[in-house]
PyMOL Python script that loads the backbone (N, CA, C, O; Angstrom):
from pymol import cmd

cmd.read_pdbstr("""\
ATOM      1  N   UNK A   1      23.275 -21.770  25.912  1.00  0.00           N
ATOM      2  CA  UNK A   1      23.375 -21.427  27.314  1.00  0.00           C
ATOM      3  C   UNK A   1      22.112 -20.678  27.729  1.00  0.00           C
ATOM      4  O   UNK A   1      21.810 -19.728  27.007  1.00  0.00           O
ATOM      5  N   UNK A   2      21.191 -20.991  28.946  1.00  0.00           N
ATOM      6  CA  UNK A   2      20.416 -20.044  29.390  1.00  0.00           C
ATOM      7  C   UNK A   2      20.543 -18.844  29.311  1.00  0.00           C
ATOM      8  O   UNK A   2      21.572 -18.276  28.945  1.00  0.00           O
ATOM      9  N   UNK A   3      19.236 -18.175  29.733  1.00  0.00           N
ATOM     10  CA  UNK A   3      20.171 -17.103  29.837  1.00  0.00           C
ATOM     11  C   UNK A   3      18.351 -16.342  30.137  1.00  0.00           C
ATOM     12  O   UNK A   3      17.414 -16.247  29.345  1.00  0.00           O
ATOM     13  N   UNK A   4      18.441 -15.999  31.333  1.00  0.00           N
ATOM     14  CA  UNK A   4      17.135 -15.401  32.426  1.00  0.00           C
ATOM     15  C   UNK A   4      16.521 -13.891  31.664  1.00  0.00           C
ATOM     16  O   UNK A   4      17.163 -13.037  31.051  1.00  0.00           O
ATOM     17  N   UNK A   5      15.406 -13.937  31.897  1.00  0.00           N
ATOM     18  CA  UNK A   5      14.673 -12.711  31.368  1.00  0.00           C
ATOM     19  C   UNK A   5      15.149 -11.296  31.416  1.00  0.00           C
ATOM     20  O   UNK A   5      15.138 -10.544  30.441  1.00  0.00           O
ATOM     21  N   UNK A   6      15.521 -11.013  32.484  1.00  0.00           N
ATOM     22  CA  UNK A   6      16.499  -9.300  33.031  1.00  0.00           C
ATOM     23  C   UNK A   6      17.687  -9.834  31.811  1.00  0.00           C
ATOM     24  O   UNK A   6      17.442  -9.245  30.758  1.00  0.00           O
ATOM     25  N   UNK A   7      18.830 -10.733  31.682  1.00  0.00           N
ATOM     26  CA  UNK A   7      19.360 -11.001  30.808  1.00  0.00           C
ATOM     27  C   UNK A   7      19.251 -10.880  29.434  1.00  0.00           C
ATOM     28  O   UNK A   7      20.200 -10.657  28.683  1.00  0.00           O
ATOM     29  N   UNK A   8      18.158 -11.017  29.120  1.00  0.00           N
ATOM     30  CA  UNK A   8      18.081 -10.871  27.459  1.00  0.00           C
ATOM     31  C   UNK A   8      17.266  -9.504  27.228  1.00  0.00           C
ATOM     32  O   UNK A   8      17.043  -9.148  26.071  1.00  0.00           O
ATOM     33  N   UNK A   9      16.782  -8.672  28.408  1.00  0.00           N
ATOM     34  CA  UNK A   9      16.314  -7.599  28.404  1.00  0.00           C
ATOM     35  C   UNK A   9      17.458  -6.544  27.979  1.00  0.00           C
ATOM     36  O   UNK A   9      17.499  -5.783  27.012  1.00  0.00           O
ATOM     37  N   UNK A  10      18.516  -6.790  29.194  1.00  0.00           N
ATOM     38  CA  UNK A  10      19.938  -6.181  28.953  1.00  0.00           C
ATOM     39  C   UNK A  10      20.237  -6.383  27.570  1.00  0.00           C
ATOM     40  O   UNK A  10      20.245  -5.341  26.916  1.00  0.00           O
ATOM     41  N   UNK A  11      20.422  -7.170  27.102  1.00  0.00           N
ATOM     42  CA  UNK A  11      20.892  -7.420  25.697  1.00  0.00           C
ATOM     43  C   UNK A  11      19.934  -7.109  24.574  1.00  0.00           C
ATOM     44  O   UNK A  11      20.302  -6.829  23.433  1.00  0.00           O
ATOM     45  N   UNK A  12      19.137  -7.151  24.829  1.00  0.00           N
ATOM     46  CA  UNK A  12      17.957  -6.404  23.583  1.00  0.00           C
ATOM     47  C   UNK A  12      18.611  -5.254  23.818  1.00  0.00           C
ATOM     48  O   UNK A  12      19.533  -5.002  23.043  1.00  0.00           O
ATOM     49  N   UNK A  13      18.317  -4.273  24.922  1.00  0.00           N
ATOM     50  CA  UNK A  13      18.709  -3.024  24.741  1.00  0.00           C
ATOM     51  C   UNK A  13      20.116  -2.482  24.792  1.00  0.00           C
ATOM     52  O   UNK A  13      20.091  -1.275  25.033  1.00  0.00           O
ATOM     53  N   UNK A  14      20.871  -2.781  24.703  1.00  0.00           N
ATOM     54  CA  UNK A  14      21.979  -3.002  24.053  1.00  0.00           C
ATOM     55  C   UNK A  14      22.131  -3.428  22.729  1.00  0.00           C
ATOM     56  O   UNK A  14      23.171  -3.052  22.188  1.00  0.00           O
ATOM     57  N   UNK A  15      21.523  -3.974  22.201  1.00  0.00           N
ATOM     58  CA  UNK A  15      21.756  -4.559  20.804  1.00  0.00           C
ATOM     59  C   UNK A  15      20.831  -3.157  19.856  1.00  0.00           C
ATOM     60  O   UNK A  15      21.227  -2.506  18.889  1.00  0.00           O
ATOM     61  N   UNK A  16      19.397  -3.071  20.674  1.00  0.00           N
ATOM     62  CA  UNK A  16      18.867  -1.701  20.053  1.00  0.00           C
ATOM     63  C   UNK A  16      19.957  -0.457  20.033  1.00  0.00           C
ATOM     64  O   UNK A  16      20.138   0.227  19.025  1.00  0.00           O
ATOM     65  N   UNK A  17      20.625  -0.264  21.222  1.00  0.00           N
ATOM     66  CA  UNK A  17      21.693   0.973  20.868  1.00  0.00           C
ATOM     67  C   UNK A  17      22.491   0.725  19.959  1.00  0.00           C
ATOM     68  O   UNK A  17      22.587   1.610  19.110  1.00  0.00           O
ATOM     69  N   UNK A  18      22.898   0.132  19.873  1.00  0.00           N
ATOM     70  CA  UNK A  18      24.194  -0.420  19.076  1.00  0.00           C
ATOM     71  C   UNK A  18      23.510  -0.728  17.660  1.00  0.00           C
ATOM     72  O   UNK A  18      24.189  -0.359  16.703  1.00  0.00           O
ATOM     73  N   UNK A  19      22.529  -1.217  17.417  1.00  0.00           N
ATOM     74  CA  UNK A  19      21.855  -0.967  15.628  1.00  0.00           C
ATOM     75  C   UNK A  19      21.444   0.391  15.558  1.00  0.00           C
ATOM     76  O   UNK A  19      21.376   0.894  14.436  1.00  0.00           O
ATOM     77  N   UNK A  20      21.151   1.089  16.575  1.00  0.00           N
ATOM     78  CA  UNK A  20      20.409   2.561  16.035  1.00  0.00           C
ATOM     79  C   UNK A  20      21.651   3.469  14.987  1.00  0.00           C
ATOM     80  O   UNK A  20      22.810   3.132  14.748  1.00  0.00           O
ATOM     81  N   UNK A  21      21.042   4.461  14.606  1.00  0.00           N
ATOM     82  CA  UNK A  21      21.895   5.113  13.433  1.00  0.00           C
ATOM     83  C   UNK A  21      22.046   6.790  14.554  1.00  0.00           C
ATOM     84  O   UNK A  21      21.549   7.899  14.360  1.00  0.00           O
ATOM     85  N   UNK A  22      22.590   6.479  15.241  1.00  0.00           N
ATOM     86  CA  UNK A  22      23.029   7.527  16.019  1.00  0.00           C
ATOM     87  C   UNK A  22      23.444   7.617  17.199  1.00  0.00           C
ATOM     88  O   UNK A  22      23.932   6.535  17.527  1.00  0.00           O
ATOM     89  N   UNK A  23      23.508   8.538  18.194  1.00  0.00           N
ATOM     90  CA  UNK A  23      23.691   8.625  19.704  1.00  0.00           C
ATOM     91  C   UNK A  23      21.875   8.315  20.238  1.00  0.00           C
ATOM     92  O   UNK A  23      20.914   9.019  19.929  1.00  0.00           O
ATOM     93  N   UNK A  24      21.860   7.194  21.006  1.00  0.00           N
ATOM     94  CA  UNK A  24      20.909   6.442  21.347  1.00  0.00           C
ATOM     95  C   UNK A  24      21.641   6.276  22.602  1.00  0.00           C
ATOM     96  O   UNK A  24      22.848   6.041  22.662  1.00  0.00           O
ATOM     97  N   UNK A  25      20.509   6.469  24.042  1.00  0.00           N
ATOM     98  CA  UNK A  25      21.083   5.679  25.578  1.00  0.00           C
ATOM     99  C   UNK A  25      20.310   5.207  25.820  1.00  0.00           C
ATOM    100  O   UNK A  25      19.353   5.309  25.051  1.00  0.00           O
ATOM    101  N   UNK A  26      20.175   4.436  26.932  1.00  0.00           N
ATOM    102  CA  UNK A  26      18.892   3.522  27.989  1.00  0.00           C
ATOM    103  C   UNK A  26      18.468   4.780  28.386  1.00  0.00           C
ATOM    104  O   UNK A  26      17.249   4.693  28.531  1.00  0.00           O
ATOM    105  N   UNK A  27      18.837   5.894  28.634  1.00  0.00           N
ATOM    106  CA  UNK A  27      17.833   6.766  29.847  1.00  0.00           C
ATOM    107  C   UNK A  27      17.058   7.114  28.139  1.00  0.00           C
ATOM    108  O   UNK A  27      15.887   6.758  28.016  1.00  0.00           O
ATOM    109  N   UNK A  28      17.561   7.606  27.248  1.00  0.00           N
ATOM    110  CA  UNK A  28      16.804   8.076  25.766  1.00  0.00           C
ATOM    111  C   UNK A  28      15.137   7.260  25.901  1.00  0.00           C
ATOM    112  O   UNK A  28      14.021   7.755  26.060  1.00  0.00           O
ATOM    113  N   UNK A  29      15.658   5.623  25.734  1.00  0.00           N
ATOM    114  CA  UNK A  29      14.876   4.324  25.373  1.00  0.00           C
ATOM    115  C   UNK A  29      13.829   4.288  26.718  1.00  0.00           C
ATOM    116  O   UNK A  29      12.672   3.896  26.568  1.00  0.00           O
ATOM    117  N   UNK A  30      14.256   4.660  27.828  1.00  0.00           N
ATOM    118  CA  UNK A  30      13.615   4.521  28.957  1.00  0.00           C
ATOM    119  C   UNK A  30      12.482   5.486  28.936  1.00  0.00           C
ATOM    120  O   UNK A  30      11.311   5.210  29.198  1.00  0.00           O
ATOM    121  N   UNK A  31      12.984   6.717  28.575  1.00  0.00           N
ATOM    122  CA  UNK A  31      12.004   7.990  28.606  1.00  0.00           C
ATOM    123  C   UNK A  31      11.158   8.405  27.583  1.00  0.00           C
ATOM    124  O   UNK A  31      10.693   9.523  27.363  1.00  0.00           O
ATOM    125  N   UNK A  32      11.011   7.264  26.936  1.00  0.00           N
ATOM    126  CA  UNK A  32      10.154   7.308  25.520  1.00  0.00           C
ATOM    127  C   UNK A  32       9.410   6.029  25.417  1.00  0.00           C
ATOM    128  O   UNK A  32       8.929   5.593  24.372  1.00  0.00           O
ATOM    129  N   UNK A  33       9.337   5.314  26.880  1.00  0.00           N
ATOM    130  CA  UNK A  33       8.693   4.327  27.546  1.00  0.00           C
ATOM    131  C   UNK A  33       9.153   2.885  26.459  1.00  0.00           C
ATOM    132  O   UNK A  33       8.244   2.163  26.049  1.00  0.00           O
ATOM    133  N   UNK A  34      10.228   2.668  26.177  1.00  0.00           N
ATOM    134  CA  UNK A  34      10.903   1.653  25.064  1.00  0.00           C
ATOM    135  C   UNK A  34      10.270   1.561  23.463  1.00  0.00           C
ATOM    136  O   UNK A  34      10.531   0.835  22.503  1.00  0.00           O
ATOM    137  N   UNK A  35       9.313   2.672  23.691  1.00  0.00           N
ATOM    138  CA  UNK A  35       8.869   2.660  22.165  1.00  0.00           C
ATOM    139  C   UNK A  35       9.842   3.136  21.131  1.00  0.00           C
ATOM    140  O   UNK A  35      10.079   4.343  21.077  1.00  0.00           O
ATOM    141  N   UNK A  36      10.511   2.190  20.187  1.00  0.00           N
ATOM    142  CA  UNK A  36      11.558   2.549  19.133  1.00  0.00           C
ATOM    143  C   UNK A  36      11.597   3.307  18.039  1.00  0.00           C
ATOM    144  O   UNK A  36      12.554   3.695  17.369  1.00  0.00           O
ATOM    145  N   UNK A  37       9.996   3.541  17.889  1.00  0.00           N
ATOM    146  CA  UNK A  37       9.766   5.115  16.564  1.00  0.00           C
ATOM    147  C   UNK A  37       9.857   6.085  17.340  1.00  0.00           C
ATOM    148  O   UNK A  37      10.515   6.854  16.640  1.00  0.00           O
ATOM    149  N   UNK A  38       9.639   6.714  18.466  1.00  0.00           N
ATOM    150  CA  UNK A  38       9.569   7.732  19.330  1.00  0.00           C
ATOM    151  C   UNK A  38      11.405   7.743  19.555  1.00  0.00           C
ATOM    152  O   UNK A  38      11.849   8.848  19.867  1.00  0.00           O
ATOM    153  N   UNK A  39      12.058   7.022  19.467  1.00  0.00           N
ATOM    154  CA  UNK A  39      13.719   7.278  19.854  1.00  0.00           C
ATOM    155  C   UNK A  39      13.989   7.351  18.031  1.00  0.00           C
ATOM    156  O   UNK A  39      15.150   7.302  17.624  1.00  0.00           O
ATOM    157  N   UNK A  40      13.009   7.449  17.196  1.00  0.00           N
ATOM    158  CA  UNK A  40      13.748   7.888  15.654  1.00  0.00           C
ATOM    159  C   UNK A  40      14.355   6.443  15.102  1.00  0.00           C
ATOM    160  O   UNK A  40      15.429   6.318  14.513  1.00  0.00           O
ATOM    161  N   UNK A  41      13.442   5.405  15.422  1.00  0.00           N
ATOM    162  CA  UNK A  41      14.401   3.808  15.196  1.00  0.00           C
ATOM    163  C   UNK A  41      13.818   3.753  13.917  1.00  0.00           C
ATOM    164  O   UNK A  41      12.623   3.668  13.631  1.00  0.00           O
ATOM    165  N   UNK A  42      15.211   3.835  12.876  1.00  0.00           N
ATOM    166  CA  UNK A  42      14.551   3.777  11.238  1.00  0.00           C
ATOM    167  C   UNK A  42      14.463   1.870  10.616  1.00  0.00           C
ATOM    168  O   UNK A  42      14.963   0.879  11.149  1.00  0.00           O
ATOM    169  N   UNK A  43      13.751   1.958   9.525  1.00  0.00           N
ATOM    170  CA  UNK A  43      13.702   0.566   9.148  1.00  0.00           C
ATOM    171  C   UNK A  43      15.516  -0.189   9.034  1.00  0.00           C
ATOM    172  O   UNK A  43      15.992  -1.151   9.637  1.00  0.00           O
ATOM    173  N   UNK A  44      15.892   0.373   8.417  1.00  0.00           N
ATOM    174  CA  UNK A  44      17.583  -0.208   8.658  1.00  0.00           C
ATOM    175  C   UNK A  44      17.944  -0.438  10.180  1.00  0.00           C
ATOM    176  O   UNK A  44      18.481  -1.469  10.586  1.00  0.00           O
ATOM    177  N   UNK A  45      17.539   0.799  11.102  1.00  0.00           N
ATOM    178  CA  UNK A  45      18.148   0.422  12.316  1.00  0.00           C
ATOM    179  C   UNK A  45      17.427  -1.402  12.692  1.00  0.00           C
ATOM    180  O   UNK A  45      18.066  -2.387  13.062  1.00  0.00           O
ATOM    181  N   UNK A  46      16.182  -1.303  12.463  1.00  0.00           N
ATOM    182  CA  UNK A  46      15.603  -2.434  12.688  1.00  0.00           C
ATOM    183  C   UNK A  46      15.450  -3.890  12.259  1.00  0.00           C
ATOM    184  O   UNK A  46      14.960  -4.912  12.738  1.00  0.00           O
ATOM    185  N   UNK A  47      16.233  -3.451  10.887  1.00  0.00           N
ATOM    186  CA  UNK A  47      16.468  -4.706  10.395  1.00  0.00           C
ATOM    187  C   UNK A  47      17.911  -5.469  11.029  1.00  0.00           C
ATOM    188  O   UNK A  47      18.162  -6.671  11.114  1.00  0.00           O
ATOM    189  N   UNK A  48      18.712  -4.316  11.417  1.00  0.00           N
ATOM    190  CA  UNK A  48      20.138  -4.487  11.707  1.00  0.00           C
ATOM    191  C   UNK A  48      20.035  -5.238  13.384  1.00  0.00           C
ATOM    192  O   UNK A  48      20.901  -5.917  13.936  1.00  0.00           O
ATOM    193  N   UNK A  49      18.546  -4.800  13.965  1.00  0.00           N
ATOM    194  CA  UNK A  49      18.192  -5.178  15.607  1.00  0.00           C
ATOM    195  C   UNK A  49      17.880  -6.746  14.967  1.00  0.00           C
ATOM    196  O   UNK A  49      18.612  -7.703  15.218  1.00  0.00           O
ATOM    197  N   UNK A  50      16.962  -6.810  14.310  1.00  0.00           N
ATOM    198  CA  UNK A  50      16.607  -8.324  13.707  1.00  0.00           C
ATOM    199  C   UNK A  50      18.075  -9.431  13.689  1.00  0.00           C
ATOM    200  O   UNK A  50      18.112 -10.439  14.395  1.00  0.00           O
ATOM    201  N   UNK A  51      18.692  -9.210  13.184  1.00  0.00           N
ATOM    202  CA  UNK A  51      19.713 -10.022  12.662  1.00  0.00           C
ATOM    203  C   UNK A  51      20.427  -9.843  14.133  1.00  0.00           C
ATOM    204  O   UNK A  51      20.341 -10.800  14.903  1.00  0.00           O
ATOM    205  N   UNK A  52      21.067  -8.762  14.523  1.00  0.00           N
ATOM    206  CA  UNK A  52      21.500  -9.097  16.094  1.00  0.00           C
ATOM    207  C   UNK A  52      21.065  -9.952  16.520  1.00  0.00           C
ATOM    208  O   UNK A  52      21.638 -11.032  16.665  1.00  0.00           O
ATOM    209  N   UNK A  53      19.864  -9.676  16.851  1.00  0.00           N
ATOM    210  CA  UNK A  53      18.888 -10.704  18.345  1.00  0.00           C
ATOM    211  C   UNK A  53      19.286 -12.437  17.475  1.00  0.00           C
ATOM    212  O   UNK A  53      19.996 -13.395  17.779  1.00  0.00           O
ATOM    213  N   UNK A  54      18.718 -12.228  16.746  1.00  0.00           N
ATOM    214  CA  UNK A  54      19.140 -13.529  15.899  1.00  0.00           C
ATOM    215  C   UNK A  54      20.628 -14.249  16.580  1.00  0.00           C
ATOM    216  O   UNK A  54      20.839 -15.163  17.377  1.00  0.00           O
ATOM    217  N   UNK A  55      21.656 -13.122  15.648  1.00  0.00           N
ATOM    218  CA  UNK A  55      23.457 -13.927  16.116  1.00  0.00           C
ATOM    219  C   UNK A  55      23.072 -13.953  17.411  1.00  0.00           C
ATOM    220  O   UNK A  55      22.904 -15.102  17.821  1.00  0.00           O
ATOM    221  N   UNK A  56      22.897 -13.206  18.103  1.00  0.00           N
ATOM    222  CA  UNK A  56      23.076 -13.074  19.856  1.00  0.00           C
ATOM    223  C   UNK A  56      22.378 -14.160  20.727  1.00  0.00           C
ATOM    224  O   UNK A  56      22.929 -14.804  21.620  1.00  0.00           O
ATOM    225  N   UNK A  57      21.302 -14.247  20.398  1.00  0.00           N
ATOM    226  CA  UNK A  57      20.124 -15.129  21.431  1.00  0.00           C
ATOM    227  C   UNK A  57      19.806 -16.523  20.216  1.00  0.00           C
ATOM    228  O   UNK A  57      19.506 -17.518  20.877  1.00  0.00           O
ATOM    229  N   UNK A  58      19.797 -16.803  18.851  1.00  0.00           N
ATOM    230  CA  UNK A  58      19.761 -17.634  18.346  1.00  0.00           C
ATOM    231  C   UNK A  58      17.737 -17.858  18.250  1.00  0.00           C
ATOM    232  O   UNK A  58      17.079 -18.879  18.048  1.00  0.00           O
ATOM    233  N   UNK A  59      17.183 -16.063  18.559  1.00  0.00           N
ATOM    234  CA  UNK A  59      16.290 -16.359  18.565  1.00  0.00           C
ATOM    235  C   UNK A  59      15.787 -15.690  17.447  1.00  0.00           C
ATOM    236  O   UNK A  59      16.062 -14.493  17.358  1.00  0.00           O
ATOM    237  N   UNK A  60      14.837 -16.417  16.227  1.00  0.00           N
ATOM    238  CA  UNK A  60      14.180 -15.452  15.088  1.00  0.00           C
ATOM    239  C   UNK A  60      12.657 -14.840  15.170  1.00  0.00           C
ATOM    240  O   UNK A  60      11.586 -15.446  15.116  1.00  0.00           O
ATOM    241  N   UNK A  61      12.916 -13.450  15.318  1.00  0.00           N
ATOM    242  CA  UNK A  61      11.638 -12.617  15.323  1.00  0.00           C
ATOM    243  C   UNK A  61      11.741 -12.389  13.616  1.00  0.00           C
ATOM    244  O   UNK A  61      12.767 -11.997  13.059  1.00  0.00           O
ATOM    245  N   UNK A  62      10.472 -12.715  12.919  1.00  0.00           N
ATOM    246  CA  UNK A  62       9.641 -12.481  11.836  1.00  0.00           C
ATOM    247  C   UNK A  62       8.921 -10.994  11.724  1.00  0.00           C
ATOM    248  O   UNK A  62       7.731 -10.861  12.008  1.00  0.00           O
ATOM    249  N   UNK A  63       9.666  -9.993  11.327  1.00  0.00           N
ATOM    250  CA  UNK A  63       9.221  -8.697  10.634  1.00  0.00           C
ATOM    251  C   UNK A  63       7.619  -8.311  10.610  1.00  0.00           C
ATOM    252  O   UNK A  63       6.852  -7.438  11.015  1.00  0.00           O
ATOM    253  N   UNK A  64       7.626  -9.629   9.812  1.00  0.00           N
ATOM    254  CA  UNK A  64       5.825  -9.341   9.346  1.00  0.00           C
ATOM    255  C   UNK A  64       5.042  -9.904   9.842  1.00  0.00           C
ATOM    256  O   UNK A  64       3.860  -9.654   9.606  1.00  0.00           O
ATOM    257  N   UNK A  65       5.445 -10.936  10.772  1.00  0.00           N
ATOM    258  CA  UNK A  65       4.438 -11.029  12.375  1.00  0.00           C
ATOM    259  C   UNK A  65       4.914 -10.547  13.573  1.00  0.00           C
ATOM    260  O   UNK A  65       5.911 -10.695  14.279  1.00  0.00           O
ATOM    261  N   UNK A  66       3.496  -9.687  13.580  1.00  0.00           N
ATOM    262  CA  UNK A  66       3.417  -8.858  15.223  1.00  0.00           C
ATOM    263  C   UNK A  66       4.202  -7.595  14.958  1.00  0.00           C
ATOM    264  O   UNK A  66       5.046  -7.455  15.843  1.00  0.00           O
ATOM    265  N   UNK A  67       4.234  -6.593  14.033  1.00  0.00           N
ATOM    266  CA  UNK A  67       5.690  -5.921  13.963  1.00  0.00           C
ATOM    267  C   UNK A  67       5.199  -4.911  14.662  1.00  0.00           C
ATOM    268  O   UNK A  67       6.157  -4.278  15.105  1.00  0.00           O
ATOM    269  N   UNK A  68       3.994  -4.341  15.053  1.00  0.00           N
ATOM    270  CA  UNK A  68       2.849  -3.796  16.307  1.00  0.00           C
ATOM    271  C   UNK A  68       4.049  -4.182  17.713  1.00  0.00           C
ATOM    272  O   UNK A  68       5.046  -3.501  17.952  1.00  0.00           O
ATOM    273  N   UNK A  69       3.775  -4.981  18.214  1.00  0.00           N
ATOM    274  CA  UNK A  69       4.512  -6.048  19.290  1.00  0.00           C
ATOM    275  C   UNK A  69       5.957  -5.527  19.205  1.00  0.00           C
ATOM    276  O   UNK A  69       6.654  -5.089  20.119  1.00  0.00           O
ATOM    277  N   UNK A  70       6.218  -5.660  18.033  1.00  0.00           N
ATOM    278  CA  UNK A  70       7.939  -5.393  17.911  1.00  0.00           C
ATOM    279  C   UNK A  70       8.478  -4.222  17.852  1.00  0.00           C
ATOM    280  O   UNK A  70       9.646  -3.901  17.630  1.00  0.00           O
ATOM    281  N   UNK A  71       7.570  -3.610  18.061  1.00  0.00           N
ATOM    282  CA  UNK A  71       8.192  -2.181  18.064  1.00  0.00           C
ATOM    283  C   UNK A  71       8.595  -1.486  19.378  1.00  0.00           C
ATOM    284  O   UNK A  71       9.106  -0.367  19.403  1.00  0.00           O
ATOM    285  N   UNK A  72       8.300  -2.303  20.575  1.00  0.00           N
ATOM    286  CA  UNK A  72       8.602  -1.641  21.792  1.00  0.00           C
ATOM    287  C   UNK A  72       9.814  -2.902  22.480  1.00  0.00           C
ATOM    288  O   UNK A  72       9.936  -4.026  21.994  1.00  0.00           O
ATOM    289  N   UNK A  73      10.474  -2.477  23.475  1.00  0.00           N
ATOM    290  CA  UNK A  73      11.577  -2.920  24.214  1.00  0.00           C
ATOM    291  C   UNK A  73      10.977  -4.524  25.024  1.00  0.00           C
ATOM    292  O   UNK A  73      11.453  -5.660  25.049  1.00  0.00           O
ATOM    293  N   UNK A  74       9.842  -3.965  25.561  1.00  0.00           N
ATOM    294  CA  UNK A  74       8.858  -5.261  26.228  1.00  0.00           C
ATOM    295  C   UNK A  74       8.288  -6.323  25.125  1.00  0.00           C
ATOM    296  O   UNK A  74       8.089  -7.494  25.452  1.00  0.00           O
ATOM    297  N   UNK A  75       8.037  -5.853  23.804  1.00  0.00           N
ATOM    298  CA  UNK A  75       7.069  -6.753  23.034  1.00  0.00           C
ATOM    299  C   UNK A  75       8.356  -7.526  22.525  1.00  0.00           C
ATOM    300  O   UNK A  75       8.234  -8.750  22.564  1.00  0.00           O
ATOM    301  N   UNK A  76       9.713  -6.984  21.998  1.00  0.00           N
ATOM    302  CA  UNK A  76      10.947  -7.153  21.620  1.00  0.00           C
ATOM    303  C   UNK A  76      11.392  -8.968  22.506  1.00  0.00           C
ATOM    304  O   UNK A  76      11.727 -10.066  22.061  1.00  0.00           O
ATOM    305  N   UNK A  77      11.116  -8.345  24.049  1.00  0.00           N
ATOM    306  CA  UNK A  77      11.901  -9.250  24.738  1.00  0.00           C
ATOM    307  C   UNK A  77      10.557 -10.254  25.458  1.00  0.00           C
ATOM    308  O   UNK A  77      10.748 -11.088  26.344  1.00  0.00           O
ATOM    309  N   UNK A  78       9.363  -9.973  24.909  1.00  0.00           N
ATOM    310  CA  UNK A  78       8.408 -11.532  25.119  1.00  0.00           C
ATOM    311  C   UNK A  78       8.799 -11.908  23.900  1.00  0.00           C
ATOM    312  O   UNK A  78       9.141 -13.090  23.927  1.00  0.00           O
ATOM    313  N   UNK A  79       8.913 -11.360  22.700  1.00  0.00           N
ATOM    314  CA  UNK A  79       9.203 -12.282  21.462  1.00  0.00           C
ATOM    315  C   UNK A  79      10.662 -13.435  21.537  1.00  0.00           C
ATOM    316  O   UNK A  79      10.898 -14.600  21.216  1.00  0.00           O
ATOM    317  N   UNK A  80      11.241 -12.525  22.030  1.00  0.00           N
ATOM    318  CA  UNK A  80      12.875 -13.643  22.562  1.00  0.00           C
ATOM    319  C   UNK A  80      12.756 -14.491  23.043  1.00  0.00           C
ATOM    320  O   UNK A  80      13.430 -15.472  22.729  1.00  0.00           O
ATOM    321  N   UNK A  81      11.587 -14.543  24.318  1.00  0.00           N
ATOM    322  CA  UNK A  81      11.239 -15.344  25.020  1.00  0.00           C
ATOM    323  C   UNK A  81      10.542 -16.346  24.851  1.00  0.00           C
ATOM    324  O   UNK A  81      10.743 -17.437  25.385  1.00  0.00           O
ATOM    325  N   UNK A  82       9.332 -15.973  23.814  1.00  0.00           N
ATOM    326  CA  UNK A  82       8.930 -17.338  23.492  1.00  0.00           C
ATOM    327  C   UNK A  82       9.365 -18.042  22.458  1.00  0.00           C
ATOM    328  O   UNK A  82       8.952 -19.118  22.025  1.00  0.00           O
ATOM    329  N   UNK A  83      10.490 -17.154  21.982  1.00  0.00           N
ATOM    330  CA  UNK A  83      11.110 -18.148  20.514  1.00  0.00           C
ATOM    331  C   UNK A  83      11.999 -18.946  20.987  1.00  0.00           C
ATOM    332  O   UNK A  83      12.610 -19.713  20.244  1.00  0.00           O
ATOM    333  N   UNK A  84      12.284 -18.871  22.759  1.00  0.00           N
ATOM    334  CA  UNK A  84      13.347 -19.941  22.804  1.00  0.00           C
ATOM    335  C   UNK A  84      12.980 -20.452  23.917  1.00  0.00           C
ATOM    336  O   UNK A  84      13.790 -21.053  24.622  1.00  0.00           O
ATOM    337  N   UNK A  85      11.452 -20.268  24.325  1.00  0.00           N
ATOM    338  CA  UNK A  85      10.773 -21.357  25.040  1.00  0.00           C
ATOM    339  C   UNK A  85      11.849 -21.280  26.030  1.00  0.00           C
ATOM    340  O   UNK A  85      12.475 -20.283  26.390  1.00  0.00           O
ATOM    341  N   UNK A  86      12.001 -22.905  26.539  1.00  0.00           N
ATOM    342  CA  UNK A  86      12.676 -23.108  28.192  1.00  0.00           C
ATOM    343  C   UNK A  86      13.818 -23.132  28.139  1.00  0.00           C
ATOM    344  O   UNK A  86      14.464 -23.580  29.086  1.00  0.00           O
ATOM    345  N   UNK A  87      14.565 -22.542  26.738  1.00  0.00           N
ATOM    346  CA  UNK A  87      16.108 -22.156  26.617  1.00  0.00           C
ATOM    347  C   UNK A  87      16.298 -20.988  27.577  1.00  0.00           C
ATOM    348  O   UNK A  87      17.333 -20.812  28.221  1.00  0.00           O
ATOM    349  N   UNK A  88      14.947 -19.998  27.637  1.00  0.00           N
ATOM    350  CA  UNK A  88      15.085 -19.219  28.491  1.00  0.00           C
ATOM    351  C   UNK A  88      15.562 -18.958  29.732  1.00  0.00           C
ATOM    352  O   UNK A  88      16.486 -18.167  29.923  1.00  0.00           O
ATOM    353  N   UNK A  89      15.115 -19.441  30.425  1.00  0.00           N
ATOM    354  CA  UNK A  89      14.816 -19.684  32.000  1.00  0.00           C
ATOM    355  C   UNK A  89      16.344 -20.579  32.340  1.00  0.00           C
ATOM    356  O   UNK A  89      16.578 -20.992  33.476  1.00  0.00           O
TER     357      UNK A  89
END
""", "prot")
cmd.dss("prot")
cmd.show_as("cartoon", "prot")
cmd.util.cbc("prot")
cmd.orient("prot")
């Protein structure tokens, strides 16, 4: 099913709260400009975001490419985006 850019934005960050290893919010993620080491995002939390986005969007982000890129909320959700191309839109 499609599913539009604001859409899988919502759901990245949601899926980031929900893997983090603690009390994590959007205003937290927002005010630390979506950067995920600055909100304390440990390698488990991130492996656990990996495999989400995966079940959820059916899209696979690769660890050890771009993990620079992958570390923020924006680099997170161009990676979604181009792994599922015009599934997107």
């Amino acid at each position: 099913m499609p599913a539009g850019p604001q859409l899988i934005r919502d759901g990245v960050i949601r899926l980031i709260i929900s893997s983090h290893e603690g009390d994590l919010s959007v205003s937290d993620i927002e005010a630390h400009g979506g950067v995920l080491e600055a909100v304390n995002y440990t390698s488990l939390s991130y492996i656990r975001l990996l495999d989400a986005i995966e079940n959820e969007f059916g899209a696979y982000l690769d660890a050890d490419e771009g993990a620079e890129a992958l570390g923020t909320v924006d680099g997170i959700v161009a990676a979604v985006l181009a792994d599922l191309g015009s599934d997107a839109v």
